[in-house]
C-alpha positions as CSV (number, residue, x, y, z in Angstrom):
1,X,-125.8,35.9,78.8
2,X,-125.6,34.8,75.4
3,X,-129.1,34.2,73.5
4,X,-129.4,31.8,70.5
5,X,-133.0,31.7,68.8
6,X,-132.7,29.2,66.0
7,X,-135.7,28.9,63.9
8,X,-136.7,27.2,60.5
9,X,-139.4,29.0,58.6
10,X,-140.8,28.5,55.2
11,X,-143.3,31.3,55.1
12,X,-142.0,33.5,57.3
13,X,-144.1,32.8,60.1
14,X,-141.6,31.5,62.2
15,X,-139.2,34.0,61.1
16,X,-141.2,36.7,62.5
17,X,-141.7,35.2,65.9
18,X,-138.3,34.8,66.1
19,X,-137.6,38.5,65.1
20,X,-140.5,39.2,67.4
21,X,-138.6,37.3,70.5
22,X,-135.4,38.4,69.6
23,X,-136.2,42.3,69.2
24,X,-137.0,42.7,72.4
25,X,-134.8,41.1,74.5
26,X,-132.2,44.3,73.7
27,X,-130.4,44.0,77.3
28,X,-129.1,40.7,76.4
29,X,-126.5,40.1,73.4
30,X,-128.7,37.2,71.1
31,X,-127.7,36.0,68.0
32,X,-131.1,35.3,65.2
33,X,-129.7,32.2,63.2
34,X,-131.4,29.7,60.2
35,X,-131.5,26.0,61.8
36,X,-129.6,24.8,58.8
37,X,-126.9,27.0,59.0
38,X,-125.3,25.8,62.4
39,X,-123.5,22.8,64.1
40,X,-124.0,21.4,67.4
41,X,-120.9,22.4,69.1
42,X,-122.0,26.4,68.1
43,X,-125.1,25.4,70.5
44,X,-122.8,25.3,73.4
45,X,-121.5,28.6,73.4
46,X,-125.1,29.9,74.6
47,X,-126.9,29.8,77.9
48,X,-130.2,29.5,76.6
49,X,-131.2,27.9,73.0
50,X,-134.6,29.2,71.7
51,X,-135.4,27.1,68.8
52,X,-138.7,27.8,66.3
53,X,-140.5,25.2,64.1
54,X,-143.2,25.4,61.9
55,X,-145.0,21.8,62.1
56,X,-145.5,20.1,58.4
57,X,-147.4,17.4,56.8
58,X,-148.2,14.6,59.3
59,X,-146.3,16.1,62.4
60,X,-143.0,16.9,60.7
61,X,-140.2,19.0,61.9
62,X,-139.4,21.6,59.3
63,X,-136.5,20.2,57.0
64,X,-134.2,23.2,58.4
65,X,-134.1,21.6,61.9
66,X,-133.7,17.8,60.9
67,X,-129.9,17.4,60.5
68,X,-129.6,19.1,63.8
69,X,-132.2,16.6,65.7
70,X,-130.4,14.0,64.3
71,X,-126.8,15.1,65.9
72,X,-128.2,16.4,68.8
73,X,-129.2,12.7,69.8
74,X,-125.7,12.0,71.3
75,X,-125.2,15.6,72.8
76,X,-125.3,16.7,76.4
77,X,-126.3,20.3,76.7
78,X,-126.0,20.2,81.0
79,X,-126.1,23.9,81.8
80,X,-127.8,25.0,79.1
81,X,-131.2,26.3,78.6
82,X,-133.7,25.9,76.4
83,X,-137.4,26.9,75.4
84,X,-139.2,26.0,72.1
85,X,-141.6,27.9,70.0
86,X,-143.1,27.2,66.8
87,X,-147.0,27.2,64.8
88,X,-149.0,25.2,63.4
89,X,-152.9,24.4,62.0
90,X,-155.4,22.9,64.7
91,X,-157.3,21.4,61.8
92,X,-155.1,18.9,61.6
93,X,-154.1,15.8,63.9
94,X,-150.3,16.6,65.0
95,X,-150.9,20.3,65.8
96,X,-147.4,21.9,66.5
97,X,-145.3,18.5,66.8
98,X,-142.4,19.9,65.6
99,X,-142.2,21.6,69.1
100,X,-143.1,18.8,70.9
101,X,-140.1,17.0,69.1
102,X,-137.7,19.6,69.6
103,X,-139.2,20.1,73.3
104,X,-138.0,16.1,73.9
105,X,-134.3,16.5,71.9
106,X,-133.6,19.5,74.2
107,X,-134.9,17.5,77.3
108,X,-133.1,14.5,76.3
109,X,-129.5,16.3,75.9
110,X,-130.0,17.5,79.8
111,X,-131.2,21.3,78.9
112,X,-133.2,22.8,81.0
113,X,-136.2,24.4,79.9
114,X,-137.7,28.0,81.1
115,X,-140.8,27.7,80.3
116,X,-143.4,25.8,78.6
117,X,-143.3,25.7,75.4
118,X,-145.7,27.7,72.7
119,X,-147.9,26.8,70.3
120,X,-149.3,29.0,67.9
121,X,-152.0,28.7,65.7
122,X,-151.6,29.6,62.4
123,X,-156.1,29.4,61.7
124,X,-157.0,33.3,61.7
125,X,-160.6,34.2,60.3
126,X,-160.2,35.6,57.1
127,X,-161.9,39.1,58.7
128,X,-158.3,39.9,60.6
129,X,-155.9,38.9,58.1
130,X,-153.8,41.9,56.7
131,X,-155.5,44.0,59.3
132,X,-153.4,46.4,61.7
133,X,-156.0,44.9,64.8
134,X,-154.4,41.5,64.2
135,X,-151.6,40.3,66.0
136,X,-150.2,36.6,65.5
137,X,-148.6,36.3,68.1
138,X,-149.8,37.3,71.5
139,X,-148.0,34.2,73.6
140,X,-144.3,35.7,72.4
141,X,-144.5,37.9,75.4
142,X,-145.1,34.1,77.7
143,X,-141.2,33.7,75.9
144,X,-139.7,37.3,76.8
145,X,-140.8,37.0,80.1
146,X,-139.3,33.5,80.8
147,X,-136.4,34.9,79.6
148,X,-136.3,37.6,82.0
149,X,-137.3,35.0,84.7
150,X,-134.2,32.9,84.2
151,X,-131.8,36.0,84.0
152,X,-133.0,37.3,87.3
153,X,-133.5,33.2,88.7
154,X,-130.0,32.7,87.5
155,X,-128.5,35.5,89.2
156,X,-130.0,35.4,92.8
157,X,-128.5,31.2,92.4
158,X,-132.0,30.0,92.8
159,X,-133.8,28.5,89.9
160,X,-137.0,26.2,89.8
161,X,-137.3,24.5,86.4
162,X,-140.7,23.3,84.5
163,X,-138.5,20.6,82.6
């Protein structure tokens, strides 16, 4: 099964999720791409699209992903799969939109998705930044598992979807 995990990351918060997801999902071959660097007929060479947004300003999608929203609107993706991961701030109104937004493109072009999607929170106390007892993101391991889920799901022919 081919992988895709297609993030946009300005800090490199995103980046390292992705790297996180990606590095340990060795059995399965999965390609780490840059959400402006691909079009939408790439997408359909995968089985499951895992796409990564950092949420900006007042609920915005990060810049890297909004060319691709835009052409996925006329896409159908039956028979592909999808799950969405991405972080943002609680403190402010449209916590983690950007993955609500790409949640409802992916649902809207007939994906399936695996498993609900994650939300990090980027607000750490200042006590556990930079410190080896801090890790940012404990909910990856929801993503590996779902992924594991739908490979052995897919298999046995018997799938039950959250979508």
């Amino acid at each position: 099964m081919k992988i895709l995990i297609l993030y946009a990351s300005r800090r490199g918060t995103i980046r390292q999720m992705a790297e996180l997801i990606g590095s340990s999902l060795n059995d399965y071959q999965v390609d780490l791409k840059k959400a402006g660097n691909i079009s939408v007929q790439e997408l359909k060479d995968y089985g499951l699209l895992v796409f990564g947004s950092s949420t900006w300003a007042d609920g915005d999608l990060h810049e890297d992903f909004d060319q691709l929203e835009r052409d996925l609107r006329d896409v159908d993706l039956k028979g592909i799969y999808g799950a969405v991961f991405g972080s943002g701030n609680s403190r402010f109104r449209y916590y983690c939109e950007a993955v609500d937004i790409l949640e409802t493109r992916l649902k809207h072009c007939n994906c399936k998705m695996i498993i609900k999607s994650l939300k990090s929170d980027v607000i750490v106390p200042l006590s556990k930044l930079n410190t080896k007892y801090y890790t940012p993101y404990p909910r990856t391991k929801e993503l590996e598992v779902g992924v594991l889920i739908y490979d052995s799901l897919l298999i046995n022919g018997d799938f039950a979807f959250i979508s």
